[in-house]
N, CA, C and O atoms as CSV, one atom per row, in Angstrom:
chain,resi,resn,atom,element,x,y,z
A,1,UNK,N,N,141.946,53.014,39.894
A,1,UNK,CA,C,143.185,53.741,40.114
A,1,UNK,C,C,142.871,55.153,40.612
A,1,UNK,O,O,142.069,55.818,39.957
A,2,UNK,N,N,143.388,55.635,41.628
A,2,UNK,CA,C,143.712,56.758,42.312
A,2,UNK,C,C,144.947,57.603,42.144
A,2,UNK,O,O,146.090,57.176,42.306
A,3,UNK,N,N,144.531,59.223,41.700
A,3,UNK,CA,C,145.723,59.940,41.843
A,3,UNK,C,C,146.481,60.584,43.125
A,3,UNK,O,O,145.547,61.195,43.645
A,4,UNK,N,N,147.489,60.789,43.856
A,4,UNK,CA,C,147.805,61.284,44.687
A,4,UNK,C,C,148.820,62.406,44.799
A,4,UNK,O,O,149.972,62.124,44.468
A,5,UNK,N,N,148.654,63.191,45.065
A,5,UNK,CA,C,150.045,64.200,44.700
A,5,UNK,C,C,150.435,64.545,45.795
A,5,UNK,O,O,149.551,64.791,46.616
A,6,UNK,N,N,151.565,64.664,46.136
A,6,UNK,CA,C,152.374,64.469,47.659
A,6,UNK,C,C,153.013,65.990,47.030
A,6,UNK,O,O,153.258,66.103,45.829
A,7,UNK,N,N,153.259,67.223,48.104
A,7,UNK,CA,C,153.618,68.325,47.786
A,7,UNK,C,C,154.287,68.496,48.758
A,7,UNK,O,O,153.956,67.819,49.731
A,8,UNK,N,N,155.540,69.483,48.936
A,8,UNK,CA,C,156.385,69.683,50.181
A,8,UNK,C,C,156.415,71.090,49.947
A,8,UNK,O,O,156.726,71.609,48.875
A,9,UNK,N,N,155.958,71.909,51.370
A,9,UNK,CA,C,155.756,73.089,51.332
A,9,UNK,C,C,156.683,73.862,52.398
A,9,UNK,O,O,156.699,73.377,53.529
A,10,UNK,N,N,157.432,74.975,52.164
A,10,UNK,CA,C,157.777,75.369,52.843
A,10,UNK,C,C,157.704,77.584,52.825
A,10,UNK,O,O,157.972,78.336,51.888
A,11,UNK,N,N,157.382,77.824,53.818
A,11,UNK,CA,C,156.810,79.240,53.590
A,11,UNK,C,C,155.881,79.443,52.939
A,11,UNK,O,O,155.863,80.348,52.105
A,12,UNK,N,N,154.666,78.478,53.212
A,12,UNK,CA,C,153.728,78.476,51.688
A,12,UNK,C,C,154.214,78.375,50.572
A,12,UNK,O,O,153.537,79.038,49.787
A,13,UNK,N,N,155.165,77.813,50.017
A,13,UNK,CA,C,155.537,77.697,48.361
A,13,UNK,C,C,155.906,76.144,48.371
A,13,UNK,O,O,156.570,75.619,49.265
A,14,UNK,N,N,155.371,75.458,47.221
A,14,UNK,CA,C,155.649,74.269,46.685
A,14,UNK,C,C,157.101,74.443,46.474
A,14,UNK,O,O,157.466,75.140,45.527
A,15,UNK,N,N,158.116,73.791,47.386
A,15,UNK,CA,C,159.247,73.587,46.597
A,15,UNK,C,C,159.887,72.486,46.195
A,15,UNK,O,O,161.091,72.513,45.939
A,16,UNK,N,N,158.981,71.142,46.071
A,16,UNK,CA,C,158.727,69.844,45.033
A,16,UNK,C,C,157.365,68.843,44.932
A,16,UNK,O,O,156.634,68.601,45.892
A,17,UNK,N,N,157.286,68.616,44.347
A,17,UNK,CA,C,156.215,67.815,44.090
A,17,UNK,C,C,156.105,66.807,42.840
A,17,UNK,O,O,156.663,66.863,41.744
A,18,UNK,N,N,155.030,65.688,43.466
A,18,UNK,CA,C,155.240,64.421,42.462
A,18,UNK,C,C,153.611,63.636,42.902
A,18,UNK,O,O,152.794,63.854,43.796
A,19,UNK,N,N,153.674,62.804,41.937
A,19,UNK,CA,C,152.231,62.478,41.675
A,19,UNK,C,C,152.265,61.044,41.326
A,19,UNK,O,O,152.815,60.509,40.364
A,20,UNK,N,N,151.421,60.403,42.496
A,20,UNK,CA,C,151.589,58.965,42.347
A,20,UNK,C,C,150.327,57.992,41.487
A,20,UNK,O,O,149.220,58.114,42.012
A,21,UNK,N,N,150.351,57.454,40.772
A,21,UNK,CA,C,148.717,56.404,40.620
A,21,UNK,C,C,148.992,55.359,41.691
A,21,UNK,O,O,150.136,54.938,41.862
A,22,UNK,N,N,148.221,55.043,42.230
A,22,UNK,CA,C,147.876,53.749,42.668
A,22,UNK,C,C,146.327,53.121,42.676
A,22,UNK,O,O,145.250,53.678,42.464
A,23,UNK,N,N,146.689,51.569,43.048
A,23,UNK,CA,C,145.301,50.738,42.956
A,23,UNK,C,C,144.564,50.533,44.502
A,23,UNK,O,O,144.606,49.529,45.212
A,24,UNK,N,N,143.925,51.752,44.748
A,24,UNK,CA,C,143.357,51.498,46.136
A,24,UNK,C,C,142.802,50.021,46.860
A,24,UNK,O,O,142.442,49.791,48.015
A,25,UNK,N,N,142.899,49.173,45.695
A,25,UNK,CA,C,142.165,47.614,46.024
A,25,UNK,C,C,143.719,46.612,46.575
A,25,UNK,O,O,143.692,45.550,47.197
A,26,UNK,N,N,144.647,47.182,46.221
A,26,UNK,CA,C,145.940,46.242,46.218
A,26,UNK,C,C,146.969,46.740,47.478
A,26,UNK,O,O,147.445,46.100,48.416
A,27,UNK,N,N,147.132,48.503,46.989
A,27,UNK,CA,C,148.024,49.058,47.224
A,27,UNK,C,C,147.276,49.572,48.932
A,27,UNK,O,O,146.115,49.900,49.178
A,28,UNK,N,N,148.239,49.486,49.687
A,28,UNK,CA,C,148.149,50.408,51.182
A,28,UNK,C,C,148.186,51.180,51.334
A,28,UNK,O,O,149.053,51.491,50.517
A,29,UNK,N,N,147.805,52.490,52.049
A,29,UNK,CA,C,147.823,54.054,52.109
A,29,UNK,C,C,149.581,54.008,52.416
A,29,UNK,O,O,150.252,54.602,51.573
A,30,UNK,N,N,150.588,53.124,53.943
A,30,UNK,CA,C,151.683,53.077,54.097
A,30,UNK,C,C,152.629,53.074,53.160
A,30,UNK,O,O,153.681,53.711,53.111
A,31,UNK,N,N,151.903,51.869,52.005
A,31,UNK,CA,C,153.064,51.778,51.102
A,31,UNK,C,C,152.867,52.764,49.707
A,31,UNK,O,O,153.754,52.889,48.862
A,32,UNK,N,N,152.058,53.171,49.664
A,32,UNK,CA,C,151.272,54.756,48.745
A,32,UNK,C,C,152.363,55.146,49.252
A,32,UNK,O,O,153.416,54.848,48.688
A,33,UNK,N,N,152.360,55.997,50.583
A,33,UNK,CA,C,152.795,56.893,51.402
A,33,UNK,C,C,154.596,56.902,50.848
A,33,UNK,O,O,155.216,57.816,50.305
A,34,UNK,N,N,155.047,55.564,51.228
A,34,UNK,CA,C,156.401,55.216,50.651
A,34,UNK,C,C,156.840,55.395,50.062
A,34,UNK,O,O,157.879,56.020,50.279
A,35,UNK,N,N,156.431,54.970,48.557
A,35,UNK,CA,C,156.374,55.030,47.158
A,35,UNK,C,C,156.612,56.601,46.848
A,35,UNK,O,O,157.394,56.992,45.981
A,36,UNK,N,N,155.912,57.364,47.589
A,36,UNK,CA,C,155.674,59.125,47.527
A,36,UNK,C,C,157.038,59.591,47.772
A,36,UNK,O,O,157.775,60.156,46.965
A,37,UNK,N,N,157.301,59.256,49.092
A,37,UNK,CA,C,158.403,59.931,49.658
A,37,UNK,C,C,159.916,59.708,48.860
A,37,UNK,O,O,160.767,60.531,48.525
A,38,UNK,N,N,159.840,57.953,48.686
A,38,UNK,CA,C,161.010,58.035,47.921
A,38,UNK,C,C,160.959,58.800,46.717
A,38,UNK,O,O,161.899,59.491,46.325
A,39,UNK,N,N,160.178,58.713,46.296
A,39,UNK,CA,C,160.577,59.500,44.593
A,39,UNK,C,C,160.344,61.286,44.800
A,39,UNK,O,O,160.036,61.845,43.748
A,40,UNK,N,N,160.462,62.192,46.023
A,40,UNK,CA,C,160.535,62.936,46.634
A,40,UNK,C,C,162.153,62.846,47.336
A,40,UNK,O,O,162.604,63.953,47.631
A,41,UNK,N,N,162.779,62.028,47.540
A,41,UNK,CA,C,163.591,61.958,48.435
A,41,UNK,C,C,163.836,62.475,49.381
A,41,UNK,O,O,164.802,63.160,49.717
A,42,UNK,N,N,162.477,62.006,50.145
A,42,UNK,CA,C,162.142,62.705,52.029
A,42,UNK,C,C,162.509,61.283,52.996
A,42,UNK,O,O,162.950,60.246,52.499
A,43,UNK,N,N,162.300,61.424,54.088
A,43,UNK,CA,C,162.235,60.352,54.832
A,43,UNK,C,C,160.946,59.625,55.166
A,43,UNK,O,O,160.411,60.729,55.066
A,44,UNK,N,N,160.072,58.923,55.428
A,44,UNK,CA,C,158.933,58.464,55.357
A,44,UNK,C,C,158.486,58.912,56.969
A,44,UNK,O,O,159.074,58.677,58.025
A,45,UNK,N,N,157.208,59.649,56.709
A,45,UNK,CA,C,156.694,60.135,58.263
A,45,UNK,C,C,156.206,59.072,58.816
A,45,UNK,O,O,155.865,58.113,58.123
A,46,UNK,N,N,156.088,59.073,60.253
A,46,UNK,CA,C,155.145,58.347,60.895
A,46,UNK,C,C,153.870,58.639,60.613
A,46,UNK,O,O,153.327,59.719,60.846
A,47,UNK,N,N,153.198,57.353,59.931
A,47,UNK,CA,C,151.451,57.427,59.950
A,47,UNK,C,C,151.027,57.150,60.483
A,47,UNK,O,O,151.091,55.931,60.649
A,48,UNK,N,N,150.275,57.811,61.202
A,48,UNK,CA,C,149.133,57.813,62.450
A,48,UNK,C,C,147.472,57.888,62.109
A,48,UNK,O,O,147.018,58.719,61.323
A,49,UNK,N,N,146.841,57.135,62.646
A,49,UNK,CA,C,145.371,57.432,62.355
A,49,UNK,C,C,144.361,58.243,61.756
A,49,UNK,O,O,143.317,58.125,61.114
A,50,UNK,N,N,145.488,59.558,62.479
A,50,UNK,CA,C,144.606,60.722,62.135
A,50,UNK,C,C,144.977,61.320,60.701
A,50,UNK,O,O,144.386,62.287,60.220
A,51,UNK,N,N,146.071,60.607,60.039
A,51,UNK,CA,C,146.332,61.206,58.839
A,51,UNK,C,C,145.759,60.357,57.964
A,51,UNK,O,O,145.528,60.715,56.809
A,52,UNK,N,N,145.415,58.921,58.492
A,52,UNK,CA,C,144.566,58.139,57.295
A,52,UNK,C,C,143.408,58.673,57.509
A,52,UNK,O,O,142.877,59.004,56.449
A,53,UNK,N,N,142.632,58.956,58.663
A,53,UNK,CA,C,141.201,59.977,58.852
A,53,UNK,C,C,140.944,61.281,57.821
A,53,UNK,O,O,140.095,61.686,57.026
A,54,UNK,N,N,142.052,61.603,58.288
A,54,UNK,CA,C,141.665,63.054,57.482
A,54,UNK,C,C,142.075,62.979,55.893
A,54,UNK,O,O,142.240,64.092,55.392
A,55,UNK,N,N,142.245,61.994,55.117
A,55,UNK,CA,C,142.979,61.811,53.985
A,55,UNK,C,C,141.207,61.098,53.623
A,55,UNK,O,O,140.453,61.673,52.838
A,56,UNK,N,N,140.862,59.962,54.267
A,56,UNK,CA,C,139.577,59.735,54.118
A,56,UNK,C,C,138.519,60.446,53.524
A,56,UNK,O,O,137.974,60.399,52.421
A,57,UNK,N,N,138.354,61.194,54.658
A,57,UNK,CA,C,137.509,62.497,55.185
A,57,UNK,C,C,137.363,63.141,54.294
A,57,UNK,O,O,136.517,62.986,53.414
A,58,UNK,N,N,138.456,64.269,54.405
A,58,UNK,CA,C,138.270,65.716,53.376
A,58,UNK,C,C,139.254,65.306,52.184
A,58,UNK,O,O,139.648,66.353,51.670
A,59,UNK,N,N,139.869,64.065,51.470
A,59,UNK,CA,C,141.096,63.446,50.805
A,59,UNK,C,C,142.269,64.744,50.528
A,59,UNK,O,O,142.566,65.175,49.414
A,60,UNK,N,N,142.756,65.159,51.668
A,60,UNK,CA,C,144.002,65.674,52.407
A,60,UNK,C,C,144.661,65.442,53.517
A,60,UNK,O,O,144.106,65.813,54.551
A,61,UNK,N,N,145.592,64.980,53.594
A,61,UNK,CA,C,146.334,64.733,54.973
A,61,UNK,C,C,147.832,65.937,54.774
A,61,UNK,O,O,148.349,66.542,53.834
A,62,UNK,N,N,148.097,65.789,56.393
A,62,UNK,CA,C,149.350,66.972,56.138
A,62,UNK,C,C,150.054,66.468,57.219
A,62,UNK,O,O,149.618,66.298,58.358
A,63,UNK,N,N,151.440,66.182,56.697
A,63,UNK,CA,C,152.159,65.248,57.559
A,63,UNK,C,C,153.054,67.075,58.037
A,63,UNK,O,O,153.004,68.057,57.296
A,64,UNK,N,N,153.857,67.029,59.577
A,64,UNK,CA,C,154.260,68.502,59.600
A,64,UNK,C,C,155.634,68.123,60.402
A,64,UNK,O,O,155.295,67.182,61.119
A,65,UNK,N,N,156.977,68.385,60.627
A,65,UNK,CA,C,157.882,68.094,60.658
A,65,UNK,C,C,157.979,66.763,61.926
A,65,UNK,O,O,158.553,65.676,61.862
A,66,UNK,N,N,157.183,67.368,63.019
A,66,UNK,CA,C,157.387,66.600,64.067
A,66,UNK,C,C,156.835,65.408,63.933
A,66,UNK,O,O,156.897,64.515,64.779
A,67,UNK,N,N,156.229,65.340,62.783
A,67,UNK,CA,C,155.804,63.643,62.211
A,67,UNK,C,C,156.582,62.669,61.832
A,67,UNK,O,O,156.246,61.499,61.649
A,68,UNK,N,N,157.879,63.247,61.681
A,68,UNK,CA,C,159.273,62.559,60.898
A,68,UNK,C,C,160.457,62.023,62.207
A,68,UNK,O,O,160.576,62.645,63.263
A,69,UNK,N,N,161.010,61.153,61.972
A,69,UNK,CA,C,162.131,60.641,62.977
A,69,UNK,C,C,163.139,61.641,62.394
A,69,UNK,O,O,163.519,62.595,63.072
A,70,UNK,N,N,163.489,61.474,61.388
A,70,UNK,CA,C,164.684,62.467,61.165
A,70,UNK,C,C,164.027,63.978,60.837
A,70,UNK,O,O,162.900,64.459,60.717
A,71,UNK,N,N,165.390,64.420,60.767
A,71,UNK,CA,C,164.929,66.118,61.049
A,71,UNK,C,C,165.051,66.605,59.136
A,71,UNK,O,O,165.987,66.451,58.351
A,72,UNK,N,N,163.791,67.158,58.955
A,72,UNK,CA,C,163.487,67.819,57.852
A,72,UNK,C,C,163.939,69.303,57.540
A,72,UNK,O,O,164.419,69.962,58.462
A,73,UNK,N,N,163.824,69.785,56.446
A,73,UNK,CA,C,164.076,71.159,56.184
A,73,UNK,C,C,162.600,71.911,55.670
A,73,UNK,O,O,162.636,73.049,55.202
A,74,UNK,N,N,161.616,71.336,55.774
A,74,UNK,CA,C,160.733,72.064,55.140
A,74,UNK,C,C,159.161,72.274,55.965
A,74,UNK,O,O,159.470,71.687,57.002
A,75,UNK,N,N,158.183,72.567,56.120
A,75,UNK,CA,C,156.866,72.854,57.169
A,75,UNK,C,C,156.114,72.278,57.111
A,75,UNK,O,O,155.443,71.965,58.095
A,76,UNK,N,N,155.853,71.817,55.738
A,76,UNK,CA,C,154.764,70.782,55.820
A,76,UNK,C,C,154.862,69.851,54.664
A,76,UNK,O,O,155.594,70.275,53.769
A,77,UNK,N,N,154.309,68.683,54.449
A,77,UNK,CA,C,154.002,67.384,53.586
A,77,UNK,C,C,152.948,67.101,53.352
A,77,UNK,O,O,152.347,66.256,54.015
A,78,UNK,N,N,152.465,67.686,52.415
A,78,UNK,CA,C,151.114,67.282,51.779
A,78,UNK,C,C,150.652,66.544,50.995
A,78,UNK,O,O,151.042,66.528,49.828
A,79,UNK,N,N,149.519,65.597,51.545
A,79,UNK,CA,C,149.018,64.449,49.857
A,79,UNK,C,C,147.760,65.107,50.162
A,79,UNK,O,O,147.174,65.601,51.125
A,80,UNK,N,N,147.549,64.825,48.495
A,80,UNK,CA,C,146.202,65.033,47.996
A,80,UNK,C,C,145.581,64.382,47.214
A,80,UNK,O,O,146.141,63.680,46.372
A,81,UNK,N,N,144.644,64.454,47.298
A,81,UNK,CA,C,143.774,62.992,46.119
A,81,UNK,C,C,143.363,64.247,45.350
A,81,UNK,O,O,142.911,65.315,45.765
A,82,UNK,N,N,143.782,63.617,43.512
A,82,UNK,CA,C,143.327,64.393,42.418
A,82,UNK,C,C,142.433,63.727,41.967
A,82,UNK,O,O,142.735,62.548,41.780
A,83,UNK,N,N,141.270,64.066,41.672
A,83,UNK,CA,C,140.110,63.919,41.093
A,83,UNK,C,C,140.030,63.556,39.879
A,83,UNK,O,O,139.772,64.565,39.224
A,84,UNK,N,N,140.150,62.229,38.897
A,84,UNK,CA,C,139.706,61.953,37.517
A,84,UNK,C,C,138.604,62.607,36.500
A,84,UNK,O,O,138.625,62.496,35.274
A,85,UNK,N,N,137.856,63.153,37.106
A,85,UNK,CA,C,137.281,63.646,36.530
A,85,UNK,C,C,136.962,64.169,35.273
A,85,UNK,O,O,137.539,65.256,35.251
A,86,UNK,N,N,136.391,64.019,34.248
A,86,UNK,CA,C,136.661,64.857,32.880
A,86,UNK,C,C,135.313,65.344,32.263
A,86,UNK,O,O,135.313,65.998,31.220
């Protein structure tokens, strides 16, 4: 199980955020992605390559308005992978 925390930023300030588990063996980054937004109540961005790359990569992706079909109010959409660690 993987943590993910999906953050919506606008002017640099968190103004919601929520935190998903999922089972990286079952679950899809798309339907992760889904799961996020609704319980955010955003619209679901278009995922493109480069946001499963860079979510990979450095485990951050940043979805930014023009990623969305409908029109947003806020600058950016951030997931992040939280670290289990203890």
């Amino acid at each position: 199980m993987i943590k993910i925390w999906g953050k919506i930023l606008s002017d640099d300030k968190i103004i919601k955020s929520s935190t998903v588990s999922v089972d990286e063996k079952t679950t899809t980054f798309f339907d992760m992605l889904k799961n996020l937004c609704q319980s955010l109540n955003i619209p679901t961005p278009v995922l493109l390559d480069k946001h499963v790359y860079d979510f990979n990569l450095f485990n951050v992706c940043t979805f930014k308005p023009d990623d969305f079909v409908e029109s947003v109010i806020f600058d950016r959409f951030v997931l992040e992978h939280i670290n289990n660690d203890k």
